[in-house]
N, C-alpha and C positions, 0 to 999 in steps of 0.2 A: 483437548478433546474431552478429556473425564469431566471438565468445569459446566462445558456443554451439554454431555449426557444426564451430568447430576440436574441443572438446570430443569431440563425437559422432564426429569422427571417429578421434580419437586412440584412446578407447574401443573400438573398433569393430577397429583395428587392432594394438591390443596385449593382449596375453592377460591382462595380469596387473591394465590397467585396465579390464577388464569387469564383475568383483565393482565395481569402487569408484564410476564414475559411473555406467551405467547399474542401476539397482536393480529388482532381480527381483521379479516377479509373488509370492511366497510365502507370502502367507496364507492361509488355508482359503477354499473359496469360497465369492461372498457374492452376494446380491442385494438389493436394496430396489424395492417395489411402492411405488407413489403414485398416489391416485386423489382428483380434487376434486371432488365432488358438487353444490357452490355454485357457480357461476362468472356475477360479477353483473358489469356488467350483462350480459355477451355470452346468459348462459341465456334474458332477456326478449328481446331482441332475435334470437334463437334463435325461441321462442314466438310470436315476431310473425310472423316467415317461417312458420313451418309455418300460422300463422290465416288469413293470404294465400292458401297453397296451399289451405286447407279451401274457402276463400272461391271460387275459378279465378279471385282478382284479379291484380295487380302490384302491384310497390312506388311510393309511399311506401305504409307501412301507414295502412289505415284501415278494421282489422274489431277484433272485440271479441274479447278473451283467455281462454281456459278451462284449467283444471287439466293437462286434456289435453295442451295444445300446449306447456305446460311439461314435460309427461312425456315429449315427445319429443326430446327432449336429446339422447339417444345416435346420433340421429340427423343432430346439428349441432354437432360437438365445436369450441373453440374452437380455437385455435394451440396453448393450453397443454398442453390434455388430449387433443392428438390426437399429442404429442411423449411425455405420459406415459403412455399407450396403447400406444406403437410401443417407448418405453424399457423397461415392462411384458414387452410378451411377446418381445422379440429379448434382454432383459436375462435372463430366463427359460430360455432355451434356452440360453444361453452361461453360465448356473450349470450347468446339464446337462452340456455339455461337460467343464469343468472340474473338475466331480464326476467324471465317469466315468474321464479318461484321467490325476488323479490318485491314483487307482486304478490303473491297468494301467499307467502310467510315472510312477513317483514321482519329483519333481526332486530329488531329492537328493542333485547333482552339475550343474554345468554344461552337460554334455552332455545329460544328462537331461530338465535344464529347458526346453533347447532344442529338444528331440525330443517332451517334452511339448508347449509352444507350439505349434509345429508344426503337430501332428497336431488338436490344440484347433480351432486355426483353418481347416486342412482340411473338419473336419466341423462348423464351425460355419458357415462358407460354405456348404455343402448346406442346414441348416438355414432361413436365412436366404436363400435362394432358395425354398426353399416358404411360410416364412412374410410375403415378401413379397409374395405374392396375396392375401394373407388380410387378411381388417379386421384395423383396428388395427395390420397392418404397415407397411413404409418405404413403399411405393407409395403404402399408404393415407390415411399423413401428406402428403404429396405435394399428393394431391386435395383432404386438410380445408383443407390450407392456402388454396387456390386458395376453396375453398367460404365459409372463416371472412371473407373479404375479403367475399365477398356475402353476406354472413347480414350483417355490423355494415348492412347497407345493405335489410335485409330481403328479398333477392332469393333465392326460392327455387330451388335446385340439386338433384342427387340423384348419387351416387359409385355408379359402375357397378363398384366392387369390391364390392358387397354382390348383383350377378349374378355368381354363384360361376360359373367355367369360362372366363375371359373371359382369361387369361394375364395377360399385362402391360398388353396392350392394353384400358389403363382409362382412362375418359372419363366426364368432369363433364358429365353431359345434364341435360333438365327444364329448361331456362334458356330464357324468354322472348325474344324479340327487342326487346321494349316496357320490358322490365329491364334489357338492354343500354346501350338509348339512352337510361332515365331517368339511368344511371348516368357514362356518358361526360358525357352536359349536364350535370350536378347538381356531380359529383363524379371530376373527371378523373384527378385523382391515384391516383384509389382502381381505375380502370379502368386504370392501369398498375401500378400491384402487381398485380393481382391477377391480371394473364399473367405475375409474375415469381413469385409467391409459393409457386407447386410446388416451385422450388428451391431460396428459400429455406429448406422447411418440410426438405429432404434435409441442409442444413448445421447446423441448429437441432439435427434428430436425432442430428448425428456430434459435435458441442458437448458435448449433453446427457449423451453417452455417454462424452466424453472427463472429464466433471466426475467420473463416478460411477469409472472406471477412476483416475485421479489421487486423488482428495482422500477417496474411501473403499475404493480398492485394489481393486477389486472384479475386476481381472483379466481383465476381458473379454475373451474372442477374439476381436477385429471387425477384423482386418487387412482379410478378403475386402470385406467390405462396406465399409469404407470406402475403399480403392483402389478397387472397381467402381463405389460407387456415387458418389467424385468424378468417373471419366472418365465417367462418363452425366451430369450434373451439367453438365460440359466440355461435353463433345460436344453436349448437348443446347442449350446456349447457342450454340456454335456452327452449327449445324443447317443454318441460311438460307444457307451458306455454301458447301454440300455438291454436288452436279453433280444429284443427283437432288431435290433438294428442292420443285420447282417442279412435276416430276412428281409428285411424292409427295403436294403440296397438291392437285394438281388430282385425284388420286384419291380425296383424300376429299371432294368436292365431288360427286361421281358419285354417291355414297350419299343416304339421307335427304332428295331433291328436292321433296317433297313434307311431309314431318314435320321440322317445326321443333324440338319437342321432345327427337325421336332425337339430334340433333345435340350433338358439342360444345362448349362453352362457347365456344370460340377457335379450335382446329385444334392447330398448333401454336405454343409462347407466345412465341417470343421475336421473332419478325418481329414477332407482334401488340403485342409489348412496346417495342420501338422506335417502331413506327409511330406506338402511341399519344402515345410519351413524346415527338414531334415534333407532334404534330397535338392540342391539348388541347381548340382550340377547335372544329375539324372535328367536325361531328354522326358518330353511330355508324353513320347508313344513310346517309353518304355512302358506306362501303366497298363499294354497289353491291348489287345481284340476288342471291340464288343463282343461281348458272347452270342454266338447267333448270327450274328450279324455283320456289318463294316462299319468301320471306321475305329475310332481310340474308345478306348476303355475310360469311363473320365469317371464315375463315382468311385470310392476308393472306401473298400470292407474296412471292419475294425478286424479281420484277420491279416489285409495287410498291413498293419502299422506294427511297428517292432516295441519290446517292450521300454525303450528310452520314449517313443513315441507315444507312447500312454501313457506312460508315466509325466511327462508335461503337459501334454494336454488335458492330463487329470488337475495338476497342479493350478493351469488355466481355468480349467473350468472351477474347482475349489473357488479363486480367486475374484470370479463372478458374481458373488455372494453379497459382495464390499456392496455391488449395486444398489440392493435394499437401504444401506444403512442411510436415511436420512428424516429428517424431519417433513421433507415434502411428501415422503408417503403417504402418510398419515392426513395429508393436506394443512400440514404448520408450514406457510410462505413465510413468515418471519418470527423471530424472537429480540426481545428489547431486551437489551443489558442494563440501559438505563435513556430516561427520554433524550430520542435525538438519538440512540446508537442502537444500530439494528443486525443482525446477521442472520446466516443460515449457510447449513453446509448439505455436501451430498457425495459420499464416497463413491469412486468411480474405478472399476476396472475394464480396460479395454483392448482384448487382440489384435496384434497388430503384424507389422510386416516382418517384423525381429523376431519377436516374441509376443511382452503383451506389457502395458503401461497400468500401473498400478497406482492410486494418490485419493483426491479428492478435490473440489469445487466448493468455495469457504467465497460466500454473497457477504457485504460490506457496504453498510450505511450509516457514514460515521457525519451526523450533521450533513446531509446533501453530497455527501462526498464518497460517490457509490464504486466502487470496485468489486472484483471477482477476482481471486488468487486462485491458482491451479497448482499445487503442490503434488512431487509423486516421483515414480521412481521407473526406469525403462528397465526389462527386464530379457535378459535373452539366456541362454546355454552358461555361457563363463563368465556372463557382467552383470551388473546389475545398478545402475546409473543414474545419476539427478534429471528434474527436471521441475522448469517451474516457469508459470506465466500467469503476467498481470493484464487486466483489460481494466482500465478507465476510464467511465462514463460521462458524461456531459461534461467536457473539461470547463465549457465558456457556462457561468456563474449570473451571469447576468439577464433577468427574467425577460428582459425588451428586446437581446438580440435573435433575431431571427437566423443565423448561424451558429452551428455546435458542432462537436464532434467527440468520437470515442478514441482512445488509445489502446493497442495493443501491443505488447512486448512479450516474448517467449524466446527462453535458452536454455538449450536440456543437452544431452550426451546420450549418443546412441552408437550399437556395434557399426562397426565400420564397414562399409557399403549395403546396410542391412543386411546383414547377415546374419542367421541367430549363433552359428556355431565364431562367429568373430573373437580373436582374444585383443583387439584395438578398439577403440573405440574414438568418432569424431564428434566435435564440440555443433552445433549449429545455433543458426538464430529467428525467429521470426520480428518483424516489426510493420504494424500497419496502423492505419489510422481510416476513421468511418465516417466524412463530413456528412451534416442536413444541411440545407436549407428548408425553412418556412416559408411555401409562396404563398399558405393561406394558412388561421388558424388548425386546420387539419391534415392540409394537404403538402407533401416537404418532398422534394429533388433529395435522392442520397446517394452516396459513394463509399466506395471500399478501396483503398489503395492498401498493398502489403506485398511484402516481400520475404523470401524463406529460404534458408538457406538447403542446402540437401539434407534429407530426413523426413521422418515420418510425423505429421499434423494434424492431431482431433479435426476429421472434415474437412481436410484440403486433398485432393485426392491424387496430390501432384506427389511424389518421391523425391524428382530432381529441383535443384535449385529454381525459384520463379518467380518474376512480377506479376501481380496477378492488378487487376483494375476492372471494377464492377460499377454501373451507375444503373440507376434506375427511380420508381418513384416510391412513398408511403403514405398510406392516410391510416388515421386513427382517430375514433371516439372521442377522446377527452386529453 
């Protein structure tokens, strides 16, 4: 890591090492759509939730399936396809960018390319601030993610980014009080992602976009968005900690006194993320009344969190910080060590159902031979644990075959049955593979096959052990 840091900075400060380690954005610009049309099981489990909603029951399911409530899918995107949704059209607008102002500043000097970037990222910033209200943008991954956690549980939600005019101020409504507390009793672990899970769904997204910038160059201008949307990310972790917060909770307690419905899922998540991740076995309407009004009490004060309870989720949030650390801030997609060897890393802390995963993401282009290592540590109450995974890129080598595929491996140790106060801990394993085909130079058939043991997965939004099998299509640019 220090070899690294010195690196970047050495680069940075000498004129004549800025051609040599950091390497410039200069390929034409590119994009790639992906979109999976299968996603099994989460699509049934999808379908069960909306049969419920047909039904006006709660979860567990136990109504009957029709054609229909599989047709509504787009209305309950997994983790995956709500990351390739948001990589879709922000990936979209920043080919736009990039077309235009290489055009009107062509890099074709140093200064150039600098004053290109620049200006790239200016207006992709504006961008990216409108299409962040919109489905299918960063916000809206935010909410799936929060939603995907109750769909594997069949508990129907509704994302109030699809009530166009609503700013930022978007809220996962339609959530039962009776779905709440099937899910805290049944399934604790899953009632704590799932007030974390907006935030992981914001770091999944800057991952995602860091893959396609590194290992297919694609040049992205996401400086904005990813500096703003870490300290939201920060900040928002931090929250509970803030002077008005307690005022802020009780204002939204004022609202919807009487409409359970209206209501959001939590308030705001990270008190409620604590709280949970201490109290597994506390029923869900212990949290008390709405005041005023019926139903559960569901936003949770920073007066009731006890002082163990702030004290870790200070920790948590401290630990937030890591997120800044990398060279894509700044917009460096790559560094040469030497020609032909390429890297780039990106410190990663993320809350989770234990606790919270701590590490980082280290991109690898050694001669065509592109990998991603994920190094880090799980962290709960009384552990604090390995964890590491490989993903490798185009295994098939050969420029004519019209078939490839990516590998992924992952094996970490985490408390035992998630639980943050655990003093065991269990081994688990992920292993998947992502075939293409090329039915046209653009256009490619892809697949996801993977398998996980129980534990918690960057983006999978399953807990228990599961085959997961995705197909669907992609095109791209160049």
């Amino acid at each position: 890591m220090t070899r690294i840091i010195t690196l970047i900075i050495l680069s940075l400060c000498c004129g004549n090492g800025y051609g040599q380690v950091i390497v410039k954005d200069t390929l034409p610009p590119a994009f790639e759509w992906s979109l999976y049309l299968i996603d099994a099981p989460y699509m049934t489990d999808a379908a069960k939730t909306e049969a419920i909603r047909d039904n006006g029951g709660t979860a567990p399911y136990n109504a009957g399936l029709s054609a229909q409530h599989y047709g509504r899918f787009y209305r309950n995107l997994s983790m995956a396809q709500a990351t390739d949704m948001a990589r879709n059209l922000h990936g979209s607008l920043y080919y736009g960018h990039n077309v235009l102002w290489n055009k009107f500043v062509k890099p074709v000097n140093t200064r150039k390319y600098i004053l290109n970037r620049v200006l790239a990222n200016i207006t992709a910033l504006g961008t990216d601030y409108l299409a962040i209200k919109l489905p299918y943008g960063y916000a809206f991954q935010h909410e799936e993610f929060h939603r995907a956690v109750m769909t594997t549980r069949h508990i129907y939600s509704y994302d109030e980014v699809w009530s166009f005019g609503k700013g930022l101020d978007i809220a996962v409504t339609h959530v039962k009080d009776e779905d709440l507390m099937y899910l805290k009793e049944n399934f604790p672990a899953d009632q704590v992602r799932l007030s974390a899970a907006g935030v992981e769904g914001e770091y999944r997204y800057l991952q995602r976009m860091r893959e396609d910038n590194f290992f297919k160059q694609t040049g992205y201008p996401m400086v904005g968005i990813s500096l703003l949307g870490t300290l939201h990310a920060v900040n928002y972790v931090n929250l509970p900690f803030t002077k008005r917060f307690n005022a802020i909770t009780d204002s939204i307690m004022v609202h919807d006194r009487q409409n359970i419905l209206a209501r959001d899922f939590t308030g705001y998540d990270f008190s409620a993320w604590v709280y949970d991740l201490f109290t597994p076995n506390e029923p869900y309407e212990a949290r008390g009344t709405w005041p005023g009004g019926v139903g559960i009490k569901r936003p949770v004060k920073e007066s009731d969190l006890t002082p163990e309870m702030k004290s870790f989720l200070s920790e948590t949030g401290n630990m937030q910080y890591l997120n800044f650390v990398s060279p894509f801030m700044v917009g460096i997609n790559r560094l040469q060590l030497k020609p032909g060897y390429y890297f780039n890393f990106a410190l990663r802390s993320v809350p989770a159902s234990f606790g919270y995963f701590a590490g980082g993401d280290f991109f690898l282009d050694f001669n065509n031979r592109q990998m991603m290592v994920s190094l880090g540590v799980n962290r709960s109450k009384n552990l604090t644990l390995p964890s590491v995974e490989l993903r490798y890129y185009n295994l098939i080598k050969n420029e004519n075959s019209k078939f490839n595929t990516n590998l992924q491996v992952a094996g970490w140790m985490q408390p035992k049955d998630q639980l943050f106060a655990a003093d065991k801990a269990e081994s688990g394993i992920t292993i998947g593979v992502q075939p293409s085909y090329a039915i046209t130079e653009r256009f490619s058939m892809i697949a996801d096959l993977s398998y996980k043991t129980k534990g918690w997965v960057f983006g999978n939004p399953y807990l228990d052990n599961k085959f997961t099998g995705r197909v669907g299509f992609s095109m791209k640019t160049r």
